[in-house]
C-alpha positions in Angstrom: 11.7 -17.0 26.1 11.1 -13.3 26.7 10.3 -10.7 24.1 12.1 -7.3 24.0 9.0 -4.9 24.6 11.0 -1.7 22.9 11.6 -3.4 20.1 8.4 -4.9 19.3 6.5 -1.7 19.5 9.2 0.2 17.5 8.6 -2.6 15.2 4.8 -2.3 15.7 4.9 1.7 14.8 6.6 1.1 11.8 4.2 -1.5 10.2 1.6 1.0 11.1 3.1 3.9 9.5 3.8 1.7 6.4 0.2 0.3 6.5 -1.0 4.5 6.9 1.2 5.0 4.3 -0.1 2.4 1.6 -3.4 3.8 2.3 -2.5 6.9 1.8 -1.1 6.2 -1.9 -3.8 4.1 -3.1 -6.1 6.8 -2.4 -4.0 9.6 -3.7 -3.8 7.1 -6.9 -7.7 6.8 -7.1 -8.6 10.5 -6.8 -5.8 10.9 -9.8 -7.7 8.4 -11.8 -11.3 9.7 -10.9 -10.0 12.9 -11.8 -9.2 12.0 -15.1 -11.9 9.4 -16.0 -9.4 6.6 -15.6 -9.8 3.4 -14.2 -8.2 1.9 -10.3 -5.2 0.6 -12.6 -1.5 1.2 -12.2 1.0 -0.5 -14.8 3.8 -2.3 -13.0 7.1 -3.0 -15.0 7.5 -7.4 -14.6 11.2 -8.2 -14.7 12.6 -10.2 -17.3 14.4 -14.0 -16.3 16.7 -12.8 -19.7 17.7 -9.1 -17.8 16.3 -7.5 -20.5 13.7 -4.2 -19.5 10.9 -7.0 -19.2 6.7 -6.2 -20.1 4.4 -3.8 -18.4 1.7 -5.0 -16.4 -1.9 -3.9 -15.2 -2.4 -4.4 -12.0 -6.2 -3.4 -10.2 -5.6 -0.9 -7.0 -7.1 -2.6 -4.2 -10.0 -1.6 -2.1 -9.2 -0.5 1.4 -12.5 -2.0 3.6 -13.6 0.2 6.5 -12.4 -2.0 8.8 -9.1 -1.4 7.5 -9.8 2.3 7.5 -11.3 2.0 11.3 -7.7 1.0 12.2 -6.4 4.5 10.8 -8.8 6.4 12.8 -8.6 5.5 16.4 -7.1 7.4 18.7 -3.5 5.5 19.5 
């Protein structure tokens, strides 16, 4: 079995921008909320077996550890 090196770290850049990318969000979403007293909530819309527009629901933004956040700052 051999592994195409290219393509795993292509692969490997792009799960690290996404990951950057989440990161990034969450805290832009938390500064919003602090900013206006809210709380680390965002309402997701939950899909409907019927196809009708289906409920809203709270979901909790998670917390990023700073081991996560260690990841973000090395030098790469």
């Amino acid at each position: 079995m051999t592994i195409d090196l290219d393509s795993t770290l292509a692969q490997a850049e792009v799960l690290f921008l996404s990951f950057a990318q989440i990161v990034a969000d969450i805290d832009m979403r938390k500064a919003e909320q602090d900013a206006a007293g809210l709380p680390y909530e965002i309402r997701r819309r939950r899909r409907s077996h019927g196809g009708s527009e289906g409920r809203m629901k709270t979901v909790t933004l998670p917390d990023i550890s700073e081991n996560l956040r260690e990841l973000l700052n090395r030098d790469h």
